[in-house]
C-alpha positions in Angstrom: 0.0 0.0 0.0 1.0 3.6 -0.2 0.1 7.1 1.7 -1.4 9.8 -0.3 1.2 13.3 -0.3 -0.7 16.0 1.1 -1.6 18.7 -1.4 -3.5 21.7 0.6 -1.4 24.3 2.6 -3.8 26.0 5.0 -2.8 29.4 6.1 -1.4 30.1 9.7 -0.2 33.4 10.1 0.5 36.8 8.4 3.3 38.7 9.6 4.6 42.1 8.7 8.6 42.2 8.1 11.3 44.8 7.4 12.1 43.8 4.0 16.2 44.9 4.4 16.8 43.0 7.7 14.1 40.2 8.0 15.4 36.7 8.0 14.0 33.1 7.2 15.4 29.8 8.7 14.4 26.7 6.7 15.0 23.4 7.8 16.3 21.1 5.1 14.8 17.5 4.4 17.6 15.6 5.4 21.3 16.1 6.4 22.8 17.3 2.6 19.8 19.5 2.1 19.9 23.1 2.0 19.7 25.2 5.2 20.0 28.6 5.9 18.9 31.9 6.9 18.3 33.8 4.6 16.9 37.7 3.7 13.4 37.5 3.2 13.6 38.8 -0.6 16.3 36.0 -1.3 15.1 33.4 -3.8 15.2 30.0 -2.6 17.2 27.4 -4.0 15.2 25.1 -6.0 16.4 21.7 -6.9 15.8 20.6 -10.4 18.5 17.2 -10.7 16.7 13.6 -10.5 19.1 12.8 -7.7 18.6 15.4 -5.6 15.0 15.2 -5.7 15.4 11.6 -4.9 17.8 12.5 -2.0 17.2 16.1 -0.8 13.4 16.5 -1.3 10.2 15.5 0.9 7.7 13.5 -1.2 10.8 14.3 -4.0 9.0 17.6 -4.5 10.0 21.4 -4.4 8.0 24.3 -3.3 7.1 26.8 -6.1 9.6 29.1 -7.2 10.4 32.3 -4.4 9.1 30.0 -1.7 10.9 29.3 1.5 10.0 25.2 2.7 10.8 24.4 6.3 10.3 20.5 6.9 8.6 20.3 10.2 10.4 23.3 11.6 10.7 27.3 9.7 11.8 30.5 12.1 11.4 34.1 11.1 13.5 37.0 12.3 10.9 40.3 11.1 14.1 42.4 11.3 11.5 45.0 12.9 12.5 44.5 16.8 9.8 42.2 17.5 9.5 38.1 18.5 11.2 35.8 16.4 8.4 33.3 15.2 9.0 29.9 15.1 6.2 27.5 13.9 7.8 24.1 14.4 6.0 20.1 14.8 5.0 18.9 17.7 6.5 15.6 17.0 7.7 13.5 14.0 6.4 10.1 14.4 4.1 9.9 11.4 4.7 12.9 9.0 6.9 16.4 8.8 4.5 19.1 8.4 6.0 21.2 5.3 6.0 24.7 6.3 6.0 27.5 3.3 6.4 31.1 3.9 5.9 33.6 1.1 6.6 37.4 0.9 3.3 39.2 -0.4 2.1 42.9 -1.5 2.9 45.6 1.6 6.1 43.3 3.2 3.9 40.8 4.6 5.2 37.7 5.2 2.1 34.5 4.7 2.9 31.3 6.4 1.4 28.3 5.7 1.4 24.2 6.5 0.0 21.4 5.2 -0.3 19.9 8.9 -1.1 21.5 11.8 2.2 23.2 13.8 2.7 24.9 16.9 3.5 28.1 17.2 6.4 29.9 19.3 7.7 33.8 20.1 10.3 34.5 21.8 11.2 37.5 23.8 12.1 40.5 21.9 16.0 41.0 21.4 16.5 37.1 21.2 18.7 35.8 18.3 16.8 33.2 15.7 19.1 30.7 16.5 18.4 30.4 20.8 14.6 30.4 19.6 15.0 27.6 17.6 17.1 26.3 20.3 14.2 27.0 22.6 11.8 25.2 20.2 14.3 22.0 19.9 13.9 22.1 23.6 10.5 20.9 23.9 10.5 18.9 20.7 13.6 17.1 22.4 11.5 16.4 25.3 8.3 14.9 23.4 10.8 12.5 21.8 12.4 11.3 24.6 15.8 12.8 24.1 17.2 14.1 27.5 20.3 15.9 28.4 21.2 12.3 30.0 21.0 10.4 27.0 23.0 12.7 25.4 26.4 10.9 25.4 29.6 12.7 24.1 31.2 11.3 20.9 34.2 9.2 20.4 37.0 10.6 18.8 37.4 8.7 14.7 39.4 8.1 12.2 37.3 7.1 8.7 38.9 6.0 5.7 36.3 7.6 3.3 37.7 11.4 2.4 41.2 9.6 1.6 40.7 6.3 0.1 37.1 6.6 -1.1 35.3 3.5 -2.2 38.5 1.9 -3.4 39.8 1.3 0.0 42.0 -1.9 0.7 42.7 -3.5 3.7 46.2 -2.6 4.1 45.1 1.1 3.9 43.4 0.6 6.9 46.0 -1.5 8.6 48.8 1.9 7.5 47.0 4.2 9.5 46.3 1.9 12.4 50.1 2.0 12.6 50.0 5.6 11.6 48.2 6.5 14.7 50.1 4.2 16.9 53.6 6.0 15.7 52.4 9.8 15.9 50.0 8.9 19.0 47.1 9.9 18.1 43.9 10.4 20.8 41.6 8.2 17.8 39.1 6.0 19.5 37.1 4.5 16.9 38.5 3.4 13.4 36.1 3.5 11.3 35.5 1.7 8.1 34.0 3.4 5.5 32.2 2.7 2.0 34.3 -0.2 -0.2 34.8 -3.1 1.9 31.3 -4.3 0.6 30.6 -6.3 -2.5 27.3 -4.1 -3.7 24.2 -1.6 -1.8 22.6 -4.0 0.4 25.5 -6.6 0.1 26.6 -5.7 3.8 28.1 -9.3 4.7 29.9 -9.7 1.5 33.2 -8.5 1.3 34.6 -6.9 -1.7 37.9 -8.2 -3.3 39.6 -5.4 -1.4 39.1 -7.8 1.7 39.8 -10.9 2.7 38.6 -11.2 6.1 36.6 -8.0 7.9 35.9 -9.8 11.0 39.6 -10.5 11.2 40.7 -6.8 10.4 38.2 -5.3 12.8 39.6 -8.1 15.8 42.8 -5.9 14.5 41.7 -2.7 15.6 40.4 -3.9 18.7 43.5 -5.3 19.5 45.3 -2.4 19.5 43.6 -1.1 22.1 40.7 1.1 19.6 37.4 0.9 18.8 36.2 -0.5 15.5 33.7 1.1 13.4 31.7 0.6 10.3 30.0 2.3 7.6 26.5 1.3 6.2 23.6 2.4 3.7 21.2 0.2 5.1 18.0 1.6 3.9 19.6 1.6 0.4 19.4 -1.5 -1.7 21.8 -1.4 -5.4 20.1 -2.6 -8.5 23.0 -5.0 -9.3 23.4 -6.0 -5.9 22.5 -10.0 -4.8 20.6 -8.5 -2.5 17.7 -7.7 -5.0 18.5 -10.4 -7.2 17.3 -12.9 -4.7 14.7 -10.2 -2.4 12.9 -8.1 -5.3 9.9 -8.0 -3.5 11.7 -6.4 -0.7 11.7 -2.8 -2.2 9.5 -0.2 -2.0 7.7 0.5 -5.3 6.2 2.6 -7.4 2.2 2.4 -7.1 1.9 3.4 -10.9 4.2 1.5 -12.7 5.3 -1.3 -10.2 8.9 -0.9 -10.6 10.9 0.4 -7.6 11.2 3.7 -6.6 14.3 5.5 -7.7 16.5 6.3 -4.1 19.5 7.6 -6.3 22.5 7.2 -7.9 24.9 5.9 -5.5 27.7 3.9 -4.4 28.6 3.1 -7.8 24.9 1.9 -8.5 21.2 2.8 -9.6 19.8 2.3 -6.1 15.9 1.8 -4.6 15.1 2.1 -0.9 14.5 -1.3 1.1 10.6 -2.0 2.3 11.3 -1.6 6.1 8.3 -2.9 7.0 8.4 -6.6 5.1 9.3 -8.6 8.1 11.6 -10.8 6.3 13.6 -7.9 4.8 13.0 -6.1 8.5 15.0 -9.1 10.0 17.7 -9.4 7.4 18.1 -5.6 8.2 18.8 -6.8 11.9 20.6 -9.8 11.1 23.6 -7.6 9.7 23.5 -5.3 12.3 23.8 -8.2 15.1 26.1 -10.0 13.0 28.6 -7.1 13.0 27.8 -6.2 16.6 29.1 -9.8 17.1 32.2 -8.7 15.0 33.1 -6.5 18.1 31.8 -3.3 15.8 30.5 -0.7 18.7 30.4 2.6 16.5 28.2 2.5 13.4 27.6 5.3 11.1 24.2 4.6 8.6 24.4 6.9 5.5 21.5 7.6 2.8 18.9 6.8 5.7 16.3 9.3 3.7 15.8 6.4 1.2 13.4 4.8 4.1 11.4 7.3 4.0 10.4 7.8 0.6 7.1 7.3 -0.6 5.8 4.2 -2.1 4.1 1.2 -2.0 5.2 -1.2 1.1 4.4 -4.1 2.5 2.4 -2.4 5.4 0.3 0.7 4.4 2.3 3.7 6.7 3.8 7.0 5.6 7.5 6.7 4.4 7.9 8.7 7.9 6.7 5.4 9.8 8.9 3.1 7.9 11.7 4.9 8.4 11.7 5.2 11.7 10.5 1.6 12.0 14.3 1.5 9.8 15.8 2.8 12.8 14.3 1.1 15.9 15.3 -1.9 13.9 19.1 -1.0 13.9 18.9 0.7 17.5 17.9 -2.6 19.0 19.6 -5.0 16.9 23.3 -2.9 17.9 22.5 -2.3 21.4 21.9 0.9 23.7 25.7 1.1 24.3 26.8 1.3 20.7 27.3 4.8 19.2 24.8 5.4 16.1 25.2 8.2 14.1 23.2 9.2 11.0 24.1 10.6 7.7 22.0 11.4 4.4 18.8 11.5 6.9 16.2 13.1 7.6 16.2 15.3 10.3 13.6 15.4 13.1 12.0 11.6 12.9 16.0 10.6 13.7 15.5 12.2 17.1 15.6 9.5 19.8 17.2 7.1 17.9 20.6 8.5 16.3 23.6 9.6 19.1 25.1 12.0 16.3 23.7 13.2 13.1 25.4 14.8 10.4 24.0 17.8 10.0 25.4 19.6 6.8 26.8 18.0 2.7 29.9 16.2 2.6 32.9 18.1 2.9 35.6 17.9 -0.4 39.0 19.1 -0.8 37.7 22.5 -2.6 36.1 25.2 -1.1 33.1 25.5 -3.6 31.5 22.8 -5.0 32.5 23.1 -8.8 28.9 22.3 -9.9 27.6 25.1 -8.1 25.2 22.7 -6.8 24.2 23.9 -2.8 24.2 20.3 -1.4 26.6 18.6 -3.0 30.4 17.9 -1.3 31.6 21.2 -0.7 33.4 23.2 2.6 31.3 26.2 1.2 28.0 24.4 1.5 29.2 21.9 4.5 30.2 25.0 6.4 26.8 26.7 5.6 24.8 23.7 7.1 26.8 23.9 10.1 26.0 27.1 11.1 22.5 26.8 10.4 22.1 23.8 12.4 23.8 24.9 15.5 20.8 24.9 17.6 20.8 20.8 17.1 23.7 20.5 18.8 23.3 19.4 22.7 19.7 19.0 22.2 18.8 16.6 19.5 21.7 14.7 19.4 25.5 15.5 18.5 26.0 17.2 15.8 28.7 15.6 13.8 30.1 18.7 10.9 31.7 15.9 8.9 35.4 15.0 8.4 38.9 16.8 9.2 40.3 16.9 5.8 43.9 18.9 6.8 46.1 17.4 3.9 48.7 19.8 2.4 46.4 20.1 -1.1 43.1 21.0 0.6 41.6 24.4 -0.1 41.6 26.7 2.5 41.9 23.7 5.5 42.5 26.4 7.6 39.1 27.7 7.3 37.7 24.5 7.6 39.6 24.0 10.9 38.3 26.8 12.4 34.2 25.9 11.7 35.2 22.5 13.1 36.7 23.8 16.3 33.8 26.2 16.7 30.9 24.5 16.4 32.3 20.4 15.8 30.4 17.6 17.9 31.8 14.7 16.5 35.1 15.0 15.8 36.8 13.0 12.8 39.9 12.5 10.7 39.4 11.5 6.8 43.3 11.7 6.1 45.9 9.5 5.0 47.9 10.3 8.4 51.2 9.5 7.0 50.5 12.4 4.3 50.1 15.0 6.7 52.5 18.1 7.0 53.4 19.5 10.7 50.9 21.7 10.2 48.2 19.3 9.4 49.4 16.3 11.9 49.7 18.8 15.0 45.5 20.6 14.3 44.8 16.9 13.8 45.9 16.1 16.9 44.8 19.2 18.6 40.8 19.1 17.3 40.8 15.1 17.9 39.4 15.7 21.3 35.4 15.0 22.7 33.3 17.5 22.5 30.2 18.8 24.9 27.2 17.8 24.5 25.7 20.6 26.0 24.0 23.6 23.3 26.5 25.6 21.8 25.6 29.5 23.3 
């Protein structure tokens, strides 16, 4: 079965603005997508791209063209002295309302919903970001996250931003050395995308290698934790995975063929049907199998390809299966492991994830050279990161992505500096034995845990 979009946006407030200093705060989809605060008369990005729709966009849609889309949460600064207004969910267990705001005749700004929100004013004088914060507050609260569930993060070494998807073994037993020789605080080495065979192929190594269980009893033995790196909500076209499960997808309820989740990992993907109970327990069955590995930290990437929209087996919103996704993984790892979520959407995550990413992949180049606003980029990465600040100590740990500090990164400096101003998790991505003094010692230096309490 399959849940019907919502197509009526009701009206829910009108509110005069200063049209020089007003500002808008919409909350992106999921981690990559767009957010910002931006001038009232800005235009919107829209996306247009078949992936990003697929990846960046509720109900892989876009609002009409000059209209700001908050999913489940939009603030407005009027830039006049008065309240910031924040109309925000009051939970995300089903759906995320999808809040517009447009700019009309005479500076007035029209809000509107297509569920019902709450909504919030602060005090006069009070920054947009501290009444969001204020808003997360209560939405933290409703889904069970507490400042003592809040746990800090390790400290991580990942193999992605270095060796991408054509990682070996060995690379990952050079920089377990690596960290041993320049004694480096890394507490989880992680694993990142290319030890698998395919999307969905979890258990199946690739010929890069031999024996994963082995390699993460390595790490262990040297006194780290070991870490791994899924897509588990994403299932590749090619991969045995489907070959053998096709009716484990979600699908299309007009043409029967599986919903398109993307482009990725070197494969035309579609989203797995979290709610088939035999594709639900194979879900689990990796999960325990690789807790059985000794694996501790796990980091789930592409998570919004649960949630989209499609025919299951059970008839719920892509918002239910998703999270149905993540109870799944939550109990099959354990309440001790560290989970942290990438590529997801945002406020249905909150209870589940430890850490979430919170802005695109970083890249060794300052802007991404597509010009694209959510694809790998320090520009657009950096952008997020600010944005989503107010997460940070409330929702979970905000994770800003990798350290990349390697001689031939673009401005690293810069990138340094967001990371040791508003960095939660905190993660290296480089090949350590490449790294300059300069780049070595900041590694060193930001590799520390972070507060969990709000950043002021």
């Amino acid at each position: 079965m399959t849940s019907a979009v919502p197509d009526r946006f009701e009206p829910i407030a009108a509110i005069p603005v200063h049209p020089g200093l007003a500002r808008v705060h919409a909350e992106g989809w999921q981690s990559w997508s767009v957010t910002d605060a931006l001038p009232v008369t800005a235009v919107p990005y829209r996306a247009t791209l078949a992936n990003s729709l697929a990846m960046d966009c509720h109900y892989n849609e876009v609002p009409p063209e000059g209209v700001f889309q908050g999913e489940g949460v939009l603030a407005l600064d009027p830039g006049d002295g008065g309240p910031v207004r924040v109309f925000g969910t009051e939970r995300a267990d089903t759906t995320v309302p999808r809040i517009r705001a447009e700019l009309r005749p005479g500076n007035i700004l029209e809000v509107s919903s297509d569920a019902p929100v709450q909504q919030l004013e602060s005090t006069p004088g009070v920054p947009l970001q501290s009444a969001l914060g204020a808003w997360a507050d209560g939405f933290a609260a409703r889904a069970g996250v507490t400042p003592e569930r809040l746990r800090p993060a390790p400290t991580v070494w990942c193999s992605w931003y270095q060796y991408w998807s054509t990682v070996t073994e060995q690379d990952i037993i050079d920089n377990l050395g690596a960290m041993d020789e320049f004694r480096l605080p890394v507490e989880v080495v992680q694993i990142d995308d290319g030890y698998q065979a395919a999307p969905g192929d979890w258990l199946i190594p690739s010929d890069r290698f031999s024996d994963l269980p082995a390699l993460l009893a390595r790490i262990r033995d040297r006194g780290r934790r070991a870490g791994i790196w899924t897509a588990p909500m994403l299932v590749g076209l090619r991969s045995r995975l489907y070959a053998e499960h096709p009716d484990w997808v979600v699908t299309d309820p007009a043409t029967g063929e599986p919903v398109f989740a993307g482009e990725a990992i070197g494969d035309r993907c579609t989203a797995l049907d979290l709610t088939h109970p035999a594709a639900a327990e194979y879900l689990a069955g990796v999960f325990r199998t690789m807790r059985g590995w000794g694996v501790d930290y796990f980091k789930i990437d592409f998570i919004y390809a649960g949630a989209i929209e499609g025919r299951r087996y059970a008839d719920v919103t892509g918002v239910e299966a998703y999270r149905e996704g993540l109870r799944v993984i939550r109990e099959a790892i354990g309440p001790d492991s560290y989970l942290l979520g990438c590529g997801a959407p945002q406020l249905p995550a909150a209870g589940f994830v430890d850490a979430m990413r919170v802005g695109p992949d970083i890249a060794a180049y300052w802007f991404a050279p597509s010009g694209h606003p959510s694809e790998p980029s320090q520009h657009n990465a950096d952008r997020n990161v600010r944005a989503r600040a107010w997460q940070h100590g409330r929702l979970w740990v905000n994770d800003p992505d990798c350290l990349m500090l390697r001689a031939e990164v673009e401005r690293r400096e810069d990138w340094a500096q967001t990371v040791a101003a508003y960095g939660g998790l905190r993660a290296s991505s480089d090949g350590l034995r490449g790294l300059d003094p300069w780049g070595l010692e900041m590694t060193r230096r930001l590799l520390v845990p972070s507060p969990t309490r709000p950043l002021a």
